[in-house]
C-alpha positions in Angstrom: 0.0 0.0 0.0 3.1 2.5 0.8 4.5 1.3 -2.6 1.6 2.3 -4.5 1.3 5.6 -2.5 4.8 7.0 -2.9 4.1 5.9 -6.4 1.2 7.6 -7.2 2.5 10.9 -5.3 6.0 10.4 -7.8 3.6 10.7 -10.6 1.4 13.5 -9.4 4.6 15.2 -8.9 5.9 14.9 -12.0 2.6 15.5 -13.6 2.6 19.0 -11.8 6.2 20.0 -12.2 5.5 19.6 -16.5 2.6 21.6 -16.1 3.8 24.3 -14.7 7.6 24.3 -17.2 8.1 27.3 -19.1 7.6 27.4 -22.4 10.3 28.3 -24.5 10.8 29.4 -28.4 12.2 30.9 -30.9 10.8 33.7 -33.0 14.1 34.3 -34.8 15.8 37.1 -35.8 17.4 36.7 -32.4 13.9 37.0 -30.2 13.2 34.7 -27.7 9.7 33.7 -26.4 9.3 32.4 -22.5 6.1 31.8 -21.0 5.8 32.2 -17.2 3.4 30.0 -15.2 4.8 29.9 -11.6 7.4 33.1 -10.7 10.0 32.9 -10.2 11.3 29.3 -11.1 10.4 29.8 -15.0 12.2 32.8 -15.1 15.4 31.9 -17.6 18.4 31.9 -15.5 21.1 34.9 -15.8 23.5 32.3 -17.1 21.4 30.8 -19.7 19.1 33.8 -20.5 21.7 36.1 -22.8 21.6 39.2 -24.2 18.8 39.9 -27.1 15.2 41.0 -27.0 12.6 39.0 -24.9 9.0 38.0 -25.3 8.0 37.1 -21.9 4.5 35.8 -22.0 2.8 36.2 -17.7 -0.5 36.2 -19.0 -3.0 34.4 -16.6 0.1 34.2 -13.9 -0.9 34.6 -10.2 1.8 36.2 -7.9 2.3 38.1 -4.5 4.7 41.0 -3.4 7.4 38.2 -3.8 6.8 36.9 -6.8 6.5 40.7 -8.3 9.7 41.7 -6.9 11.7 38.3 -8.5 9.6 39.8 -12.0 11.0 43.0 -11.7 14.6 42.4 -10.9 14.7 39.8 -13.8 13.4 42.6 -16.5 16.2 45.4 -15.0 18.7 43.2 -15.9 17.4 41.9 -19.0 15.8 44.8 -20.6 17.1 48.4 -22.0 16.6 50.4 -25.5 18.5 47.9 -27.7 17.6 44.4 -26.0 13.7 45.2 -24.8 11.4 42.8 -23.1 7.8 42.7 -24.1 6.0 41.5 -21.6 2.6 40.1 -22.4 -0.4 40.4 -19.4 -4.1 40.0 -19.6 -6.1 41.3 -16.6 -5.7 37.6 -15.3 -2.3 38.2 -14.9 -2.1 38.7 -10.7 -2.5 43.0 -10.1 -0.1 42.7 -7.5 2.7 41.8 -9.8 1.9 44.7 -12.2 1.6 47.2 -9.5 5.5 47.7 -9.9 5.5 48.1 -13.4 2.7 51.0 -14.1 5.2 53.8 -13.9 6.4 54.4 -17.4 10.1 54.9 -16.0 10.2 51.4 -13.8 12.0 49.4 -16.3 14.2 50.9 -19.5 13.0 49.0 -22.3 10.1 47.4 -21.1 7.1 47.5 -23.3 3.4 45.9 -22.2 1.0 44.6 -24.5 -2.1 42.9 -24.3 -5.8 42.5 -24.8 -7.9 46.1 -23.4 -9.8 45.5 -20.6 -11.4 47.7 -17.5 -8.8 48.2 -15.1 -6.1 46.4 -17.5 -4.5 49.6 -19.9 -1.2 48.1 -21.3 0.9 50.6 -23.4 -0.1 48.3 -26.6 -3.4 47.2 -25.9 -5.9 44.8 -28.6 -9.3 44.4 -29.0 -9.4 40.6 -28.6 -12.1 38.8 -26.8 -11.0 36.7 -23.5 -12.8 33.6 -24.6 -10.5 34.4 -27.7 -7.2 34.5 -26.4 -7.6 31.4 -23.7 -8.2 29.3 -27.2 -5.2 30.7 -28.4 -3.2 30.4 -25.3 -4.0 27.2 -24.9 -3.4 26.1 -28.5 0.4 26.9 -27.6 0.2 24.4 -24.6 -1.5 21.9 -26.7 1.3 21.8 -29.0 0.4 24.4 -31.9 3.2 26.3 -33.6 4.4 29.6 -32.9 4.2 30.4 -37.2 0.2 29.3 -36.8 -0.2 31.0 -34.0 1.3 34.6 -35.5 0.5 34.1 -39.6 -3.1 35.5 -40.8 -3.7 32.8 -43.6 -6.3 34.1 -46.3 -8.6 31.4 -47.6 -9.1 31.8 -50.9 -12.7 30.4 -53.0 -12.3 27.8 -55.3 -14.2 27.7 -58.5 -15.5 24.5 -59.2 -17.1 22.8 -62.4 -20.3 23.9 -61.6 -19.5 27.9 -61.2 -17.7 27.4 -64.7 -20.1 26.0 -66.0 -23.1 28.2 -64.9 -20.9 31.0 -66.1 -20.5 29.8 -69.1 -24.2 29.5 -69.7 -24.9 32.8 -68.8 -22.5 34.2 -71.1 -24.7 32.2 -73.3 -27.9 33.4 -73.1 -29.1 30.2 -71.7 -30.0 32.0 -68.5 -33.3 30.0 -68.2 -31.8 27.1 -68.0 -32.2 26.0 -63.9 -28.2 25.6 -62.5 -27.7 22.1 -61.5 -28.0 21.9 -57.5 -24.7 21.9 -55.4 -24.1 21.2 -51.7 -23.2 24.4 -49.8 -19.4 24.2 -48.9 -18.5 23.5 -45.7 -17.9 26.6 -43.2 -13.8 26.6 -43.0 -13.6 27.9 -38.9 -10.8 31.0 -38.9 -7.5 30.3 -38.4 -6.7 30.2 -34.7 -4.8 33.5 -34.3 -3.1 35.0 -30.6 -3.3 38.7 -32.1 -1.0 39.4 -28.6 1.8 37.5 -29.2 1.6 38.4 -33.1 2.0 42.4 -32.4 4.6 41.5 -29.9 6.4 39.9 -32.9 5.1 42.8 -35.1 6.6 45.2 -33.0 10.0 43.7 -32.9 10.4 43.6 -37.0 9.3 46.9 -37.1 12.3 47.7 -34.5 14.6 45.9 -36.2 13.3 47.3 -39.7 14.2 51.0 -37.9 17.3 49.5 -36.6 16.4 50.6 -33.1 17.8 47.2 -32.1 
């Protein structure tokens, strides 16, 4: 019975400690992508972290007065006008580690962007629905790619047999004759888009494009 209770707690354990790993990627062009779930363990470490622009995703992150403190020493030494951090929050993100960063001046090179919200005023803020961009968080933790996440793809109609050929019997004349009946196409869903961590992206081309970075 002990046996299968360590066992079982091994497992939990584990279960828990790969929930709650950062995420990490790369969005070339030397920026990095880390997303926080617990602070400050999935902050990158000083030795491994290096020195280049940072997307650093706390978006539905809870946090104290400690866990805010560990945040903001970790973006003074990471971000300044030629390596800055964009940090993305939602108004899930825990108040209490925010509170340090409202002040324009708190952190050189720190830039915040999310979705709008009451009480939530980001210095880049989107209109995207929160039902919207939990799908799209959670696509990333499901295994979706950063490029499907961040590329608008434009569907494009298809002309079939049957348009040609009703075209070509207009042209025709032969407008009284009845178009043979077709099945309605099937609604194609959008493309599952996180508009936040695009103009994160967005705004790190167009930095590089100035050559701010």
């Amino acid at each position: 019975m002990k046996a299968f209770f360590f066992c079982a707690l091994a497992v939990a354990l584990a279960a828990s400690a790969a929930r709650s790993a950062p995420l990490q990627r790369d969005l070339g062009m030397g920026l990095s992508y880390v997303r926080v779930h617990v602070l400050p363990g999935d902050l990158p470490a000083p030795a491994t972290a290096g020195v280049h622009p940072w997307v650093l995703d706390v978006r539905y992150v809870p946090g104290g007065e400690a866990e805010a403190a560990a945040l903001l020493g970790w973006l003074k030494q990471h971000a300044s006008i030629h390596t800055p951090v964009i940090l993305l929050a939602n108004r899930d993100t825990s108040a209490a580690l925010l509170a340090p960063l409202n002040s324009p001046d708190a952190v050189t090179g720190l830039v915040i962007v999310g979705a709008s919200a009451p009480g939530f005023s980001p210095d880049i803020g989107l209109p995207v629905a929160p039902a919207d961009e939990r799908r799209a968080y959670d696509a990333m933790e499901k295994g979706a790619s950063v490029e499907s996440l961040i590329t608008d793809r434009v569907l494009k109609s298809r002309n079939d047999e049957a348009t040609l050929a009703r075209a070509r019997l207009s042209d025709s004349g032969a407008d009284d004759l009845e178009p043979p009946a077709t099945a309605a196409p099937a609604a194609t869903p959008p493309p599952l888009i996180d508009p936040v961590l695009q103009r994160a992206v967005q705004l790190d081309r167009s930095l590089l494009a100035l050559k701010r970075l």
